[in-house]
N, C-alpha and C positions, 0 to 999 in steps of 0.2 A: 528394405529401406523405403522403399515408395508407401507402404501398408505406414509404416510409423509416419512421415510427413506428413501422412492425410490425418490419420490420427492425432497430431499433435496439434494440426492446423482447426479441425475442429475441438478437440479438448480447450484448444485457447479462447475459440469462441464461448462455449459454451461457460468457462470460466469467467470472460468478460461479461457474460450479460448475469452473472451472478451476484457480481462485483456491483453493477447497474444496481440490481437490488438492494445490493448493501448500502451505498451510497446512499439510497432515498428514505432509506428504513426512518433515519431520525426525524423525517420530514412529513411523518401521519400524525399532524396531533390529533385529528379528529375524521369524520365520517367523511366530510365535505372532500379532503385531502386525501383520501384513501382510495376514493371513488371517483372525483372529478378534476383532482390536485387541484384543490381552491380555486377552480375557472382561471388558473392564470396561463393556458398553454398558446405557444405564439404560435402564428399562422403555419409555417412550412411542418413542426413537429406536429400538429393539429390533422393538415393534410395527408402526412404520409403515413400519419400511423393511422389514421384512417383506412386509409391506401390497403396497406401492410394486412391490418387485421380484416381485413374485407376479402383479399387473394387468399388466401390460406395455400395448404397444400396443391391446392386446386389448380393455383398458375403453372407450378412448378412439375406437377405428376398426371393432376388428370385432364386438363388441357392437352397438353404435348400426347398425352395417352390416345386423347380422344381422334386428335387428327388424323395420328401416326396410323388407326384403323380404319376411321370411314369418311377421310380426307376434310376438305375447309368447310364444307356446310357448317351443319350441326355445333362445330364449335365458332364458327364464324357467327353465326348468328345469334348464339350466345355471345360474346363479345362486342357485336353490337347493341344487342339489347343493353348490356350490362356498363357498356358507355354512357349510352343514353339515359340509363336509370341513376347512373354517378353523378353524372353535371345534373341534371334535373332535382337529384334530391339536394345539392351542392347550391342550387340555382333558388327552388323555393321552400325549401324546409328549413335548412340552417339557419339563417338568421331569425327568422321567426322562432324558430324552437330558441334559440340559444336567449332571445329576448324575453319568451314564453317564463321557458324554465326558473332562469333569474328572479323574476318579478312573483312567482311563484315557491321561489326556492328550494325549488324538487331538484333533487339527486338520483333518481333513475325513473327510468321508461314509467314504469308503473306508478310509482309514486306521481310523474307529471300530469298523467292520465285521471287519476284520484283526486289532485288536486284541481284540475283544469274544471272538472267537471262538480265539485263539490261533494262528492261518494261519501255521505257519513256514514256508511257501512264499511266503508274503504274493499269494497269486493271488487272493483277496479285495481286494485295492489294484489289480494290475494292473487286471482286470476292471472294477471298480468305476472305474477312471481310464478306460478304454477307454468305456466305456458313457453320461459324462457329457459326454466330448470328441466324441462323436456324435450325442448328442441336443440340447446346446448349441450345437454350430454352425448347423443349421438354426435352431433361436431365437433366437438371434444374427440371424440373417439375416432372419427375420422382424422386429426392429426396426431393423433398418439399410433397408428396402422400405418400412414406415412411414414412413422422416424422406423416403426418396425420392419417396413419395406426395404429402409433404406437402409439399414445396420445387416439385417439380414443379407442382401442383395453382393453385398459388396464384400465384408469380411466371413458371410457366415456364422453370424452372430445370432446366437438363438433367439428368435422373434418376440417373445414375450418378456425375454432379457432387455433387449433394447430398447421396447415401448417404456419398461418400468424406469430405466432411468431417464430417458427422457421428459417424462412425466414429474420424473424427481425436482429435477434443473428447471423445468418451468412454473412446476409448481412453488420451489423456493426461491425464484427474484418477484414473485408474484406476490406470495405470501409476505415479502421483505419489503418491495417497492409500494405495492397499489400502483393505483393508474400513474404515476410520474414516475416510477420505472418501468411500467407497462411501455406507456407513450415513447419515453426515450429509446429502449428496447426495440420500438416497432422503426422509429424512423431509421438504426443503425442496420436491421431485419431489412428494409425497404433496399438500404445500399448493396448492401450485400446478394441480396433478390438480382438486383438489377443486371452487378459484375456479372452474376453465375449465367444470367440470361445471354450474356453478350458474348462473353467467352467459350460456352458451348455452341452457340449459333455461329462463331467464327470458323471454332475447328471443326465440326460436325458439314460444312458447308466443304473445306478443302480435304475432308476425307471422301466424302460421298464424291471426288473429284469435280470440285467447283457447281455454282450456282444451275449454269445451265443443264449439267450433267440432271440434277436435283428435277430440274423444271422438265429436263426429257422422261423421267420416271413420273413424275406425277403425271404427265399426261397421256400417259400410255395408258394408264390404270382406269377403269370403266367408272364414271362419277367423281371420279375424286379429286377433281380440278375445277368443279363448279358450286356456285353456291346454288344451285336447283335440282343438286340429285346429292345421294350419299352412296359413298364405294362399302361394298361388303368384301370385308379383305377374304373371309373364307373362301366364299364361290367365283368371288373374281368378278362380281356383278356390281350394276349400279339402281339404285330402287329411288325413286323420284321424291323430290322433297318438297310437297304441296304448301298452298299459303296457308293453311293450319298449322301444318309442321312449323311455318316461319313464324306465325303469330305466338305458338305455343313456346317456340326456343329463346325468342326476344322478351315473353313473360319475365324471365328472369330477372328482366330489368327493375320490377313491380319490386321486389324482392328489396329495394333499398328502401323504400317508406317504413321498412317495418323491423330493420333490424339493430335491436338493442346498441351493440356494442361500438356500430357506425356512429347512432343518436347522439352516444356519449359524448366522441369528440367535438361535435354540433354546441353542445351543451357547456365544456368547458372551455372553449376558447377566449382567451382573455378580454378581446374586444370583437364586436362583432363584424366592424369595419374592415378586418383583417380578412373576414372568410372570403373575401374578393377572389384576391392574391391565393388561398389556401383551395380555391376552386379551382382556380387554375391548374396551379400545379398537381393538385390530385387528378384532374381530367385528363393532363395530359399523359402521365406518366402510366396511367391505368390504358389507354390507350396502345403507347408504346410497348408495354409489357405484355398486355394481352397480344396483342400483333408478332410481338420475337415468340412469345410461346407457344402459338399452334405451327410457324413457320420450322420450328423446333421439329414436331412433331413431321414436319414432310421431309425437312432435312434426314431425320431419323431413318424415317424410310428409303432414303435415298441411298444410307448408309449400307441399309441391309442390305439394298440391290448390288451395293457396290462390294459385298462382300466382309463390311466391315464390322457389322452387326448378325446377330440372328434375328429371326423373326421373332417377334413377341405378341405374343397370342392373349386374349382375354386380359387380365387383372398386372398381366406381367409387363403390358405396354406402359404402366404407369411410370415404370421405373427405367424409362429411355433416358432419362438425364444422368439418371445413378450407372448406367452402364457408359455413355460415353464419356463421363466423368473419372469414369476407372481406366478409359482406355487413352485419356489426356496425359494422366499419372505413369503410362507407362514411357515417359519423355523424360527422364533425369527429374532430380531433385526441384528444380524448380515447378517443373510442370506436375509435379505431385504436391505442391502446396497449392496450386490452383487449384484442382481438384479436389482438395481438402476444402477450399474456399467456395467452389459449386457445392460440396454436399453442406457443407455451412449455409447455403444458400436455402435449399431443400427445408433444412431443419428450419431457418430463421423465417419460411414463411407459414410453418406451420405451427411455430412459437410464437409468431405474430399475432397468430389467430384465436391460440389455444388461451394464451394467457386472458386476451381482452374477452372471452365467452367464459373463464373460470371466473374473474371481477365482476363480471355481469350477473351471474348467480348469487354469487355471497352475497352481492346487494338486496337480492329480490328478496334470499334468506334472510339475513337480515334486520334489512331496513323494511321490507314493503310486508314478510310476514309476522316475521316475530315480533315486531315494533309496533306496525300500525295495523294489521290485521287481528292481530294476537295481543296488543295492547299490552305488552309487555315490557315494564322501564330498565332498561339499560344504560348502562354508564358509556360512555364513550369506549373504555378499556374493555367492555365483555360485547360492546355491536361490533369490535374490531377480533375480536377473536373467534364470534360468530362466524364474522366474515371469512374469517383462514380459515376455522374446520369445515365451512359449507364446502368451499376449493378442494382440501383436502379430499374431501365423499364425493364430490363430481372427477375427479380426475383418475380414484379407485376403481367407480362405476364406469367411466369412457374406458378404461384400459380393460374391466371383463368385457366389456361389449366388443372391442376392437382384438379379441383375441385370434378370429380368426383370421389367419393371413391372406387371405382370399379374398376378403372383403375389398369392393372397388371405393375407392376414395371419392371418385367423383357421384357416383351413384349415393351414398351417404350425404354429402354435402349438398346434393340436390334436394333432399327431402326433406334434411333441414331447415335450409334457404326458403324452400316452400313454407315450411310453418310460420316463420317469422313472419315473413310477407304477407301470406294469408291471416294470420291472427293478428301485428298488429299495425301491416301498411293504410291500408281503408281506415283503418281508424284513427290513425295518427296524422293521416290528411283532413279528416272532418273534424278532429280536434282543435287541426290548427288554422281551417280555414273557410270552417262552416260554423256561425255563432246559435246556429238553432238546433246543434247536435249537442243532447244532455246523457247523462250516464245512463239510462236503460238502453238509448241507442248502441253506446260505446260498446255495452257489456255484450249487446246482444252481437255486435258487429266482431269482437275477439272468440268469444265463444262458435258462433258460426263459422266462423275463416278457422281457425284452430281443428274443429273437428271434420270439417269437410277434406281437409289436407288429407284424413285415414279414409275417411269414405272413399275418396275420388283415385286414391293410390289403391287400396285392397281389395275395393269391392266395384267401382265403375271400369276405372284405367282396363284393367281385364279385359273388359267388353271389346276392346280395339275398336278400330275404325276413326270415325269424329271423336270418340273418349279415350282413346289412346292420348290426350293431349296431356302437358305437364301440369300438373294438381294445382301449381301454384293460379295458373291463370282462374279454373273456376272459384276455387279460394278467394283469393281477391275478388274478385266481382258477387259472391255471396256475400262475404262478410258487408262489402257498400251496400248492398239492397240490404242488409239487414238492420245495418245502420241506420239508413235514411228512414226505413220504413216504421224502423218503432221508434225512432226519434218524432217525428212526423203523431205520431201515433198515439203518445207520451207528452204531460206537459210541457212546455219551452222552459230553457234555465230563466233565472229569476234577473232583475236589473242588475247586480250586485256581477254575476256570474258576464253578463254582456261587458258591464264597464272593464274587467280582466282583458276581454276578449280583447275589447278596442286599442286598452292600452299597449297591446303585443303586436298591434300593426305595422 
């Protein structure tokens, strides 16, 4: 009886946010509404699907994973970076882009980049298309390995079974909706995130036998109660966590300047007097969430001391929420539809994610190669079907990538997050707020942050020591110097290119 409640509790979800899609199917007449639902989204749906599609699996699996092993550093300070990186791009990117775009009337990343800068080669779109179709499919695949975790973990559901339908479901309100069932999708995703947050963090607190019990376990354990050292659960040690380690963990924050599918909601907000209000609520709630989800993660541990749990070792710590989720479900019928509604949770934040990075490819396919790279005329009816079958091939290719179960979610989404940021944050700040950055700089600034991400993960990172640090920080800081320098280096854009500039102030 409990196995059917949870099942039926997510079966419902996942039927509603289909439903989501269907609803909005009538409402794509054209590229603009497929992609940015005609700029008319209001502030709160704006912010939270934001929100939504920004956490991914990450809040929900490898956060709570990461604590549960080598305590609050490490993901602490992720999460503060990741604060500061939300209100800051919230603070001075948004309106500007969203004024930018307009006046431009670009409809994705690379298109605005093309345009901003005048590229009559449009290698600004190619690139920029190429760069997002590579760094999405891995993230892709990182929440398609989530739903597999979690289907797996809990009924024994064969892993690859799981991943494919989940893939299915997201891939058809995605294919149905566009971004205005994307968006609406993300804000109900965002609710649902939050209950599962709160609900686990209640009972997981009076099973480990209350708060302080919790608080006497974490600090028994060697590092794993400070933000200046990290616990090694194997050895039982604590290894020091230096102001590199800090500088390299808060990098992450860098990581919003440059990520496609955040942009978008920047871009289609109805008004821009709204993103006030829509930064607020996204800063805080991203705060909150982030704080109950590694708190999650020591609770967990608190659980296992207390005997309520096992210990979960490497890849398996991801899935603390899906096991105390099962052990809520064993309370009578009600408290098996909660639990239905946490692993709803689980799913909803990795369909938050998944969808807005599939949207974000079909465009680059598209609009930015096929159309204006490829100069290829298309009707409204075949760049909209472009667009589904580009989804369709990104979400085949995430599901062989994410086949094997092993794979850590958070380590995936790290490497991602590093490309985006590295190839196009530096750039998208000197786009929008340096009038002497022309397209040799841009190109050279994407291309450098894009390839340095493989250099500095396969062939420096290795080296350990000072290069052990996260790819994303030397990334970003290439890609600027390379910017400035062949901008700098390169004729200045023309008057025509400055008066754009101005009027986006």
């Amino acid at each position: 009886m409990t196995n059917v409640c949870i099942i039926a509790a997510i079966v419902i979800y996942l039927v509603g946010m289909l439903l989501v899609g269907f609803v909005y199917s009538k409402s794509n007449e054209d590229s603009t509404d497929f992609y940015l639902g005609g700029r008319k989204m209001g502030p709160l749906v704006t912010a939270m699907s934001a929100e939504a599609s920004d956490m991914s699996s990450w809040l929900l699996m490898g956060l709570p994973g990461l604590a549960y092993l080598t305590g609050i550093a490490s993901p602490g300070w992720t999460a503060i970076g990741l604060a500061v990186g939300t209100w800051l791009n919230w603070l001075i990117v948004a309106r500007r882009l969203r004024r930018y775009s307009a006046n431009l009337d670009a409809i994705t990343v690379p298109q605005f980049l093309s345009l901003r800068f005048h590229d009559q080669r449009n290698l600004l779109n190619a690139l920029g298309a190429v760069i997002i179709i590579v760094f999405f499919i891995p993230y892709t695949a990182s929440g398609f390995a989530a739903c597999g975790k979690l289907f797996h973990s809990l009924f024994g559901v064969d892993y690859m079974i799981a991943m494919i339908v989940s893939a299915l479901v997201i891939v058809g309100y995605t294919i149905l909706g566009g971004f205005r069932a994307v968006t609406t999708t993300d804000l109900i995703q965002s609710v649902v995130m939050s209950i599962a947050l709160v609900a686990v963090l209640a009972y997981g607190i009076g099973v480990a036998g209350g708060w302080g019990a919790v608080m006497e376990n974490a600090r028994s354990l060697s590092g794993y109660l400070t933000m200046a050292a990290s616990h090694d659960a194997a050895a039982g040690t604590a290894a020091s966590y230096s102001l590199l380690d800090i500088v390299s963990t808060m990098a992450w924050g860098l990581g919003y300047f440059g990520m496609p599918h955040i942009l978008l909601r920047f871009m289609a907000i109805e008004d821009e007097k709204k993103l006030v209000l829509s930064r607020r609520i996204a800063s805080v709630w991203v705060v909150i969430a982030m704080t109950a989800s590694i708190v999650i993660g020591v609770v967990g541990l608190g659980m296992t001391k207390a005997g309520a749990l096992e210990f979960l070792s490497g890849s398996s710590s991801e899935t603390l929420i899906v096991r105390i989720a099962s052990l809520i479900a064993q309370h009578g019928v009600l408290a098996a539809v909660l639990a239905g509604l946490i692993l709803a949770g689980i799913l909803a934040a990795t369909m938050s994610t998944a969808d807005s990075q599939m949207l974000a490819a079909a465009s680059s396919v598209s609009q930015n190669i096929l159309q204006e790279f490829g100069h290829m005329k298309l009707t409204e009816k075949q760049s909209l079907f472009a667009a589904r079958l580009t989804i369709i091939c990104v979400s085949v290719v995430g599901v062989v990538l994410a086949r094997d179960p092993d794979s850590s979610v958070f380590g995936i989404v790290s490497f991602a997050w590093a490309g985006f940021g590295g190839a196009f944050g530096a750039v998208v700040l000197c786009a929008l707020f340096w009038k002497r950055c022309n397209w040799q700089g841009a190109l050279a600034g994407m291309l450098c942050g894009g390839l340095m991400v493989f250099v500095w993960k396969y062939l420096i990172s290795p080296l350990g020591g000072v290069f052990g640090i996260y790819e994303l920080l030397p990334a970003f800081l290439f890609s600027l110097a390379a910017c400035v320098v062949v901008s700098l280096a390169t004729p200045a854009p023309g008057a025509d290119i400055e008066a754009e500039f101005e009027a986006a102030k």
